[in-house]
N, C-alpha and C positions, 0 to 999 in steps of 0.2 A: 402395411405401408402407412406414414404418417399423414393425418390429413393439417388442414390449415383454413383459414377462412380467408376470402380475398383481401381483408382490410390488411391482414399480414404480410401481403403482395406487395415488395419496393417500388417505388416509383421507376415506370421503365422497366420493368421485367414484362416476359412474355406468357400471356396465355391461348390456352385453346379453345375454339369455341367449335361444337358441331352445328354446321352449315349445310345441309342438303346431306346430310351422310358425313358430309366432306370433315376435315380436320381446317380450321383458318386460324392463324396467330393474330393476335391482337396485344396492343403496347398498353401498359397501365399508365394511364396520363394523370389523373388526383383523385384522390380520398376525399370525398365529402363532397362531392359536387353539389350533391342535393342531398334532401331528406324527404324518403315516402315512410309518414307517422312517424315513428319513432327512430327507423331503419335508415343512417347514413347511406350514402348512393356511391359509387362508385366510378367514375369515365372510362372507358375505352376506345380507343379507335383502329380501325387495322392497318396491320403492318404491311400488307403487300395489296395490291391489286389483281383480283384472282384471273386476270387480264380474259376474261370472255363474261356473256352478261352484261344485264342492264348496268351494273355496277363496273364492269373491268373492260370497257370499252368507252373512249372519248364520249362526249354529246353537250350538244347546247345547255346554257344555262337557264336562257327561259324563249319563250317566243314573243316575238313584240308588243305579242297583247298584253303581256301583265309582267311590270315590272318588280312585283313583288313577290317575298321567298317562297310564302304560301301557296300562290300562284304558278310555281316555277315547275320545270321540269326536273330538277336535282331533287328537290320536295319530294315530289312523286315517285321517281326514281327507291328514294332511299325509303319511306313508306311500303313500297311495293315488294322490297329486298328482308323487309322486317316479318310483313305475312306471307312470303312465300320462301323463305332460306332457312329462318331462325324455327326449330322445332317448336309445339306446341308445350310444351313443360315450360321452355325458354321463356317463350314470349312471356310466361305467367312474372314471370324476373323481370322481366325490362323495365324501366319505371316510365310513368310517363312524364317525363320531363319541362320545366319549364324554359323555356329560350326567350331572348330578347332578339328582336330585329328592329330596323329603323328603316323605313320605306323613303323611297328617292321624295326629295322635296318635304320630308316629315321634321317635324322639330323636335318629336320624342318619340322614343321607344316604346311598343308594343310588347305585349306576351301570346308568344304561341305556346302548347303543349305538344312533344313528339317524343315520340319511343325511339326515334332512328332520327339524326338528325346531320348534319353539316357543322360544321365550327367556324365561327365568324371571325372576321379581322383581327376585334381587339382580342380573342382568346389568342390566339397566332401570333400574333404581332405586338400584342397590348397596343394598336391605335386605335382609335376611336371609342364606341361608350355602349355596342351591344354585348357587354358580356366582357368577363374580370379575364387577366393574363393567364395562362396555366404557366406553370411556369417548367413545366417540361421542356415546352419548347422555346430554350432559351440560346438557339442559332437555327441556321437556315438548315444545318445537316439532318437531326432531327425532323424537319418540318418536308424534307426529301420522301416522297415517292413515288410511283414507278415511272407516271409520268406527271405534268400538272395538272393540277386539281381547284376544284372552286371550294370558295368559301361562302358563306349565305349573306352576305354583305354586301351591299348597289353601293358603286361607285356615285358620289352624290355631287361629282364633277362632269357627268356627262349620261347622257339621256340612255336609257337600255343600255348600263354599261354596270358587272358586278366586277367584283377581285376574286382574286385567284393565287396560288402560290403557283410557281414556275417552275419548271426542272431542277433548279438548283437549289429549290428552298427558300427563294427572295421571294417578297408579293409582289404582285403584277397586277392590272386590270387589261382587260380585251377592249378592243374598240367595239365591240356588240356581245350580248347575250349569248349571241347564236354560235359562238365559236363552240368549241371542240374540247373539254376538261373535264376527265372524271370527278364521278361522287366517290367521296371515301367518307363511309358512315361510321358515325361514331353513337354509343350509347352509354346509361349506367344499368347495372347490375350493383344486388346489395351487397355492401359490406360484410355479410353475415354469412354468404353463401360459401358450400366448400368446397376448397380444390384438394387433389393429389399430389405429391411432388413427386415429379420425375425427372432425378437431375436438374437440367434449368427449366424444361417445359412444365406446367403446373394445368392438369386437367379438368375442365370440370366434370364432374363423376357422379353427382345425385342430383335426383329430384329432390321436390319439396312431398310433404306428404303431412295430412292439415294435425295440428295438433288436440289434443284429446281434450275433453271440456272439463271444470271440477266435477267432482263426484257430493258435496254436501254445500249447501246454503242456509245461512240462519238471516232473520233478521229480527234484530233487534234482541234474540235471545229467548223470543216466545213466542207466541200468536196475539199481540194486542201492541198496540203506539199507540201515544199522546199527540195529536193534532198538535200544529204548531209549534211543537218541540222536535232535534234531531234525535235520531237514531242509529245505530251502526247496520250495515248491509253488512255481511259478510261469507266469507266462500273459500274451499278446497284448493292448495296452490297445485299447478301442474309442472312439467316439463315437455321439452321436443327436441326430437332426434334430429334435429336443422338447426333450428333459432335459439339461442343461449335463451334462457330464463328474462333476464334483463332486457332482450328487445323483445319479449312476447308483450300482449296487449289483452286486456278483461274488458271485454263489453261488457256492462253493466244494462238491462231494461228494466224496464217498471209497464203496469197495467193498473191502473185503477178504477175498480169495478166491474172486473171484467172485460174490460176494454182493451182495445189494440196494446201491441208493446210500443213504448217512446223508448228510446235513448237516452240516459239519466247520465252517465259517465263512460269515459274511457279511461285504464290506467294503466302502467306500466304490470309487466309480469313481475314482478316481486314485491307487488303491493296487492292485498287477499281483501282489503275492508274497502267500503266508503261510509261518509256518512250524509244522510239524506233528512229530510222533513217536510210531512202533510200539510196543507195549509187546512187549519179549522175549517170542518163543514166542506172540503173540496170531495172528498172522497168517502165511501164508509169504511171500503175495504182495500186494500192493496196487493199485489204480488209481484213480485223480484223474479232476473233472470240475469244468468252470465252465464257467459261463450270466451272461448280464447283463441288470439287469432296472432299468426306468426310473422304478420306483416305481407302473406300473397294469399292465406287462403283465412278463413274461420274453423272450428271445431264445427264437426257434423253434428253433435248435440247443443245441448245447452243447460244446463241445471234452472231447476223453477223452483222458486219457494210456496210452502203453502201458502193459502188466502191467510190475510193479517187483517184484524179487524181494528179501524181508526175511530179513538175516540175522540169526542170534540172535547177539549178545554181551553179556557182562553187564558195567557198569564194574565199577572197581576200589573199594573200599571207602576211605570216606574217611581220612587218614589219623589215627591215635587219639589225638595230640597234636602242639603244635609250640612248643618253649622257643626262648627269648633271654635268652642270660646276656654279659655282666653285664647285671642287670634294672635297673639303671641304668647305661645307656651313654653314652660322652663319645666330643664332637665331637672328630674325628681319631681314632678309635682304633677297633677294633675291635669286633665284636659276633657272637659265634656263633650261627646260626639252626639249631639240629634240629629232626627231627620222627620220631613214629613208625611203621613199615612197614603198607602197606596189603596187603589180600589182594586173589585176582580169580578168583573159581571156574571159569573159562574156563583158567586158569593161563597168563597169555600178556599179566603186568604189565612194563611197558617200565620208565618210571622216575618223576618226578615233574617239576613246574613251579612253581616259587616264585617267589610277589610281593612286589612293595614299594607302599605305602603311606606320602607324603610331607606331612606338614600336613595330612593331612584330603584329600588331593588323590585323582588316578584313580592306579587299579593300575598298573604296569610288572613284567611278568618278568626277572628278574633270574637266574633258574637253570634249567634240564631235562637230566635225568640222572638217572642209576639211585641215585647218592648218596643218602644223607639226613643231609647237611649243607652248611651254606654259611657261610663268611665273610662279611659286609659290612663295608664301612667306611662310617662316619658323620660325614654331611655336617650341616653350620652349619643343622638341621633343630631345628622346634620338638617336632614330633611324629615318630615311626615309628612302621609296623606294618607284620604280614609275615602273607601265608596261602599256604596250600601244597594241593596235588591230584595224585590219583596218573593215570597215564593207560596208555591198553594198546595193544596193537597194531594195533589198528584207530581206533586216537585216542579211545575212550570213555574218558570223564574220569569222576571221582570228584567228591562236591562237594569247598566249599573246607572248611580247618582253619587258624582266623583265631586268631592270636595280638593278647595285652591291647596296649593300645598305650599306648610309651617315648617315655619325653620325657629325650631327650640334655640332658646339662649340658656345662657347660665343662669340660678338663678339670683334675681336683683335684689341688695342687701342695701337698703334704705337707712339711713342714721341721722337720729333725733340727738344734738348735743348739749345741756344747760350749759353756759357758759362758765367760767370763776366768777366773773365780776356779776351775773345775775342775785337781785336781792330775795327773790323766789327760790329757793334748791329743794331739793328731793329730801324729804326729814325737818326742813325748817318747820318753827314755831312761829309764825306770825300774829301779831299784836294790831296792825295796821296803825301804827304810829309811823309807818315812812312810805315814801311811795313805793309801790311793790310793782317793782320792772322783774317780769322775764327775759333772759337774753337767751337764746340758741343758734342752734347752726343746723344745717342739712348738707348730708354726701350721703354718695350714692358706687358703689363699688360699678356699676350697670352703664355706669356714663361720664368716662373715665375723663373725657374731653369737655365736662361739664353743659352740653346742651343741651340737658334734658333741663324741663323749667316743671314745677311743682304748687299742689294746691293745700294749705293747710288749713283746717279748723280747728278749734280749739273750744272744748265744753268744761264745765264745771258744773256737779247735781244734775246733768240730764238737758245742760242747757248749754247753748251756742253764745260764746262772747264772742265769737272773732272768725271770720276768714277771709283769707287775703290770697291772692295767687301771682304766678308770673315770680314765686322764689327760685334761685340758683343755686345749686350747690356752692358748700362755704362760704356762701354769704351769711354776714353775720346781722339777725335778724332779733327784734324786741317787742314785747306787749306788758302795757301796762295795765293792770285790773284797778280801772275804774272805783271813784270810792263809792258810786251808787251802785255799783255790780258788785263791792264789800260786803255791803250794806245787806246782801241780801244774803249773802253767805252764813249758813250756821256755826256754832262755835263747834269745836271740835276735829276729829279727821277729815281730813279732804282731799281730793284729787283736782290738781289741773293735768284734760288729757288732752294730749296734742293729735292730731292724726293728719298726717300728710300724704298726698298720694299725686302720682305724676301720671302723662296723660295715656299709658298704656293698662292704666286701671290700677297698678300697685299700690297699695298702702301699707302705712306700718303707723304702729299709735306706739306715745311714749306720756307713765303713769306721772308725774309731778306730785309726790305727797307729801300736804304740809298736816298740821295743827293750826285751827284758828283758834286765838285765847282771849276775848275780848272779854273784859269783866266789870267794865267803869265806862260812863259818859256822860257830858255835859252839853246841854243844850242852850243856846240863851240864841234870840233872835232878836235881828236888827229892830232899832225902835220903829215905832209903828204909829203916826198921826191920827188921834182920835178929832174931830172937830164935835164938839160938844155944843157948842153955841154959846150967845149973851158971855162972851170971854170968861168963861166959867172953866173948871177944871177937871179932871177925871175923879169921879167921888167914888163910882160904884163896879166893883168888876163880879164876876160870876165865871168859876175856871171848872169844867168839868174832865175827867181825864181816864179812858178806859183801856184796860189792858190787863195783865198775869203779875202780881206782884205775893210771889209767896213768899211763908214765913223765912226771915235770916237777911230778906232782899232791903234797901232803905232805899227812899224816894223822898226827893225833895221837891217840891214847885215853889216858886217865888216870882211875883208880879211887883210889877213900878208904873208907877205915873208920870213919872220926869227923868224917863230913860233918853235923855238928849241934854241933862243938867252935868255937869263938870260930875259933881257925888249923886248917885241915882239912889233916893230911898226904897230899899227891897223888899216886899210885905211878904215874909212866911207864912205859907198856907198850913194853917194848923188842918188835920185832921178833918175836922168839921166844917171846915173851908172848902176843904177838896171836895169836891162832886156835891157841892150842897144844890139846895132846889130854889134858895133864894141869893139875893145880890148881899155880897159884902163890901164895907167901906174899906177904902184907904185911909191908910193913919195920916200919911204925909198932906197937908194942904196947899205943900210951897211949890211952885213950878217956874222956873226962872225961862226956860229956853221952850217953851211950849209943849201944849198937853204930847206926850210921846209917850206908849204903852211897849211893855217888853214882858217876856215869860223868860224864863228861865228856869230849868229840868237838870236836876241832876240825878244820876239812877245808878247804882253798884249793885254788885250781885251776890256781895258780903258771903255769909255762908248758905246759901240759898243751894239747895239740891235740885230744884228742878227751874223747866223752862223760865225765862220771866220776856215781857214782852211789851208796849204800850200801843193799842190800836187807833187811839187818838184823842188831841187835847184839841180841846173847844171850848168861847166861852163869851162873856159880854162884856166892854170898854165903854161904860156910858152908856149909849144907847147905840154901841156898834156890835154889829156880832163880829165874832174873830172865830178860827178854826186854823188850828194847826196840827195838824194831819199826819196820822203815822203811818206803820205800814200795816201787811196782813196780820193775823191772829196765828201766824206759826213763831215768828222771831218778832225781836224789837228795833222797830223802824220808823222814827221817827226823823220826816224827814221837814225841816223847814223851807227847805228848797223847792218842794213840791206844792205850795203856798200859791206860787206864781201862775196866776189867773184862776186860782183854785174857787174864791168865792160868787166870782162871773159867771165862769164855767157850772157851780152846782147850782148858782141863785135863779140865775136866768137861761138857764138851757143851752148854752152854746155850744157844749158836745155833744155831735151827731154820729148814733153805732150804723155804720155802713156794714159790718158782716166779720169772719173770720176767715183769718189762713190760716196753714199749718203751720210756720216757722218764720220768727223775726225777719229772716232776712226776703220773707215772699213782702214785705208790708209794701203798698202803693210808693211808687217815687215821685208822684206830681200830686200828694192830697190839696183838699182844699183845706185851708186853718180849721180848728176844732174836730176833723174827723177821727173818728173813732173805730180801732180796728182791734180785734179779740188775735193774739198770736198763740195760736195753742199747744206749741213748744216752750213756750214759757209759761203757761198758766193764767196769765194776766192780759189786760187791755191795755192801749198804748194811742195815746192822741198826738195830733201834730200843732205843734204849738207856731206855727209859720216859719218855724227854724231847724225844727229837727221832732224825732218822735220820743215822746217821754209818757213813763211809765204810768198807770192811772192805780196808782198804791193806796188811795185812799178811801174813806167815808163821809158822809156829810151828815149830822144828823139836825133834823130841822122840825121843829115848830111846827103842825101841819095848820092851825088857827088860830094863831098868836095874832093879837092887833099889835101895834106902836110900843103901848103902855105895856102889853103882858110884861111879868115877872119874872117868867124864863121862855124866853122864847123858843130856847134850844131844845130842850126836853119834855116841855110839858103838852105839847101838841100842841095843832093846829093848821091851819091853811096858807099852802103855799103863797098864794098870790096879797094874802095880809104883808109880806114884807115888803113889799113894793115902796112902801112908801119911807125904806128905808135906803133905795137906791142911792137917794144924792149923797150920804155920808157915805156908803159903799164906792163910791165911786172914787169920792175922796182920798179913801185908804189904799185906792187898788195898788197906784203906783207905789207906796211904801212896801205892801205885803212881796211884791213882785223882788222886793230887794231883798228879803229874807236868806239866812244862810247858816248853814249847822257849824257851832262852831269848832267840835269836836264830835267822834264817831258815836252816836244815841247807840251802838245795836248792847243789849245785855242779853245775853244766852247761857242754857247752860253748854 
């Protein structure tokens, strides 16, 4: 014969239940009333009144004393009819149900628990708020039996007064408790449990009978766990000849040390594992137990695992940061992940294991090593992200250290353009006979909208002429190379390198190569007021002039006395003139427009194969010293511009070395006049002249004991403070020398 479980009972069919021996029908009113664990519950209530019995005979609802259900005599009643009608197998089925009531005068709802209970208004009826509609009873026909009956619900209109359904199946209240309406008991029974079918009657036919326990339990897979790390518990699946698989239930206990069993979990029957974990130092040892239970009884055994022996390790601590730079990284290119070191008070850290995160997607390990860093290359990805964990030798892990997450772009193509009209191009030969403007431009494939704004520098031999920022793309931008920043440029190949970069760290440099060809230059400097005294004339000059002048190379110097006369007579320095130890005469005696002194340098580099250079010309106008100054001993630089407070400055000490930075552009921006500062990206010192900072390219060479009268003051030694007494004509000439100006480019190189 087929069987069935009750949940497969229509709503409104009839069952049998044995009652005292007896056979009683009972109506299936809803599916799921409740849940005992896991196990759906079932309603029933009966269909006739077995009309004899506490049950099948009229009685009072309650007696005056207590107007509440608890209290009542239908309560007791149907309690009474539960332990003494329903067999004991039965009972072990009944569940014990939770109910709502609402006590006269109450503003909310109580819970009671019964095995055998009444059914209240709103179940009935749907009014009120003890309990949801069934919706069985959805007319008075159905809600008919044998005769009227109460419901566990007080009239909350009138004192000792409950409802009731009436002969017809309407609600009704009594004007007292005490009237005269059977109890018709209702209960659940589980879903699970089985009937027969016969024809329409469906009988209940079995007991329950307790289900068998697992037969093997492991844990963890051996005899030993790692404190503070999980484990897997696990165990034999069963079946029962009652309860499907799926509502059975695995106790799960634990003992540690020996100790009592706790409750660690409950799971469903078709789940065989859990996983569980020691707290360091809680336990030394542990043991595991499950039982299976089919929702009315438990397994008479229980399976026990051996003693597990717990070891203390403590993880490694997480790690205290994890960067990705660049913080915005481009597809194809690189991206550096660090992070920083964890500790592990066991002392016994291994290394670490870093993830990847793609789109939002699942982790993937991507590193494990003692490292703490790692390269990635970035894939055609919308999103990244990276976490990192340290781990130890016993594999306890650390948590993770989850880095922000990067959204890769394409990557950004930066373009450096010379112009056409620039007089600088890529391959040019320049002469520095014109002024030499750079023109360029900047785009940017990365910023299509032009918002990005960009910082350029610009170097030449290792050195910073220029940087300027707040540039736009295609804006069209120019630099000119200064003729003192020429001036220092060697002849031959060279690079102007530009390098621009915007404010997400990108850079791109672009090479400018020209040719410098400079092989000629003349020198002459503005006249220069000697004041000689007793209206006398300039008789005697003394020109000394050091520098690299090898064979093929030709040099001229030529000095005047009446460089302010309409025709200025020129005295060629012979030979024996140049660099001599004593004073030579001027030829000329005529001076019309006053004593005025001029040099004048002319310097080729004819067929000279190597370097040639002038490191400076100095010399005596009467009884003035003159010094006209060139540059270092690598190139020739001869600069008469650099004249300007040059004799103040080396006579009298007026510049003062405050220290060095690293590069031109660190130099003070509020100096006081004469300070003096070493820039050591350029090689050189650099003064402030109360206008701007200029280069200190020269030498002074002086007399360390020379009196008045000496014969060469300049070279022959002597004591500084002997010129003093030559300040007042110094002072004289200062403002001329200040006027000083090159009149064509001195550098000769090779």
């Amino acid at each position: 014969m087929p069987f069935q479980n009750l949940a497969d009972a229509s709503i409104g069919s009839i069952i049998t239940v044995q009652e005292s021996g007896q056979r009683a029908e009972y109506i299936v009113l809803q599916h799921g009333y409740t849940t005992v664990g896991i196990v759906p519950q079932t309603l029933i209530t009966r269909r006739q009144s077995p009309g004899s019995g506490p049950i099948g005979l009229p009685g009072y609802w309650s007696m005056p004393s207590s107007a509440s259900y608890d209290g009542s005599r239908v309560d007791s009643v149907l309690n009474n009819f539960f332990n003494s009608n329903l067999p004991a197998w039965m009972q072990e089925y009944v569940a014990n149900t939770p109910i709502q009531i609402r006590d006269t005068g109450a503003s909310a709802n109580r819970t009671l628990n019964r095995r055998v209970f009444a059914l209240s208004r709103a179940e009935l009826f749907g009014v009120g708020s003890d309990g949801t509609h069934i919706p069985y009873f959805n007319s008075n026909a159905r809600r008919v039996y044998d005769s009227s009956w109460w419901t566990r619900t007080n009239d909350p209109s009138y004192s000792m007064t409950a409802f009731f359904t009436n002969g017809s199946g309407a609600l009704d209240s009594g004007p007292q408790m005490i009237a005269a309406h059977l109890a018709r008991p209702a209960f659940c029974l589980p879903a699970n449990i089985i009937l027969q079918t016969d024809n329409t009657v469906l009988n209940l036919v079995t007991q329950n009978t307790s289900p068998l326990a697992p037969t093997t339990i492991s844990v963890n897979g051996g005899n030993t766990i790692m404190g503070g790390q999980q484990f897997a518990v696990s165990w034999s699946a069963v079946s029962d000849d009652f309860t499907p698989t799926a509502q059975l239930q695995f106790h799960v206990l634990r003992s540690l040390n020996g100790g009592s069993w706790q409750n660690v979990a409950v799971v469903n029957g078709l789940q065989t594992s859990i996983t569980d974990s020691i707290a360091n130092g809680a336990a030394a040892n542990v043991r595991y137990a499950v039982f299976a239970h089919d929702g009315y009884a438990r397994s008479i055994n229980q399976i026990e695992s051996p003693v597990v022996q717990v070891i203390t390790n403590f993880a490694p601590t997480i790690p205290p940061n994890i960067f990705v730079t660049p913080t915005i990284p481009f597809r194809g290119e690189t991206v550096n992940v660090t992070w920083g070191a964890s500790t592990d008070q066991d002392g016994n850290l291994v290394g670490y294991k870093l993830e990847r995160s793609i789109d939002g997607g699942g982790w993937t390990q991507i590193f494990q090593g003692s490292g703490r860093a790692f390269t990635d290359t970035i894939g055609q990805w919308q999103t990244v992200r990276y976490r990192v964990r340290a781990y130890d030798s016993f594999d306890a892990h650390s948590g993770y250290r989850t880095s922000a997450v990067f959204n890769p772009q394409d990557p950004v193509a930066i373009t450096i353009t010379v112009q056409p009209g620039s007089f600088i191009q890529d391959g040019a030969t320049l002469t520095g006979d014109a002024d030499m403007t750079l023109l360029y431009a900047i785009s940017n494939n990365f910023d299509p909208n032009m918002q990005q704004e960009y910082v350029l520098q610009l170097f030449i031999d290792n050195r910073e002429l220029d940087t300027r920022s707040g540039l736009i793309p295609n804006g069209l931008y120019s630099f000119e190379l200064s003729k003192s920043a020429w001036q220092t440029i060697r002849n031959g190949a060279r690079a102007l390198i530009l390098i621009v970069g915007d404010a997400s760290g990108n850079t791109v440099s672009k090479n400018i190569n020209f040719t410098k060809a400079v092989f000629q230059a003349i020198l002459q400097s503005d006249p220069i007021f000697v004041d000689v005294g007793n209206g006398d004339i300039i008789k005697k000059f003394l020109v000394n002039i050091q520098g690299n002048f090898p064979s093929g190379s030709a040099l001229t110097v030529k000095v005047t006395n009446n460089a302010m006369d309409d025709t200025p007579v020129w005295h060629i320095l012979s030979p024996a003139e140049l660099n001599s130890n004593d004073f030579e005469s001027f030829v000329n005696d005529v001076v019309q427009n006053g004593n005025y002194f001029a040099i004048r340098v002319e310097a080729d580099r004819g067929t000279a194969g190597t370097d040639c250079w002038i490191d400076q010309i100095s010399g005596i106008a009467g009884q003035s010293f003159i010094s006209v100054i060139g540059g270092d001993t690598i190139q020739l630089q001869v600069q008469l511009a650099a004249l300007e407070q040059a004799l103040q400055e080396g006579l009298q000490g007026l510049l003062k070395f405050q220290g060095a930075v690293s590069t031109y552009s660190n130099l003070p921006t509020d100096p006081n006049p004469w300070d003096l500062w070493q820039a050591d990206d350029t090689g050189a010192e650099w003064y402030w002249n109360g206008v701007r900072w200029k280069q200190l390219d020269f030498t002074i060479s002086v007399d360390m004991t020379p009196t008045e009268n000496s014969i060469n003051p300049v070279s022959s030694g002597g004591a500084f403070d002997a010129i003093a007494s030559l300040s007042s004509r110094i002072d004289a000439i200062e403002s001329i020398i200040s006027n000083t100006a090159m009149a064509l480019d001195p550098t000769i190189q090779s």
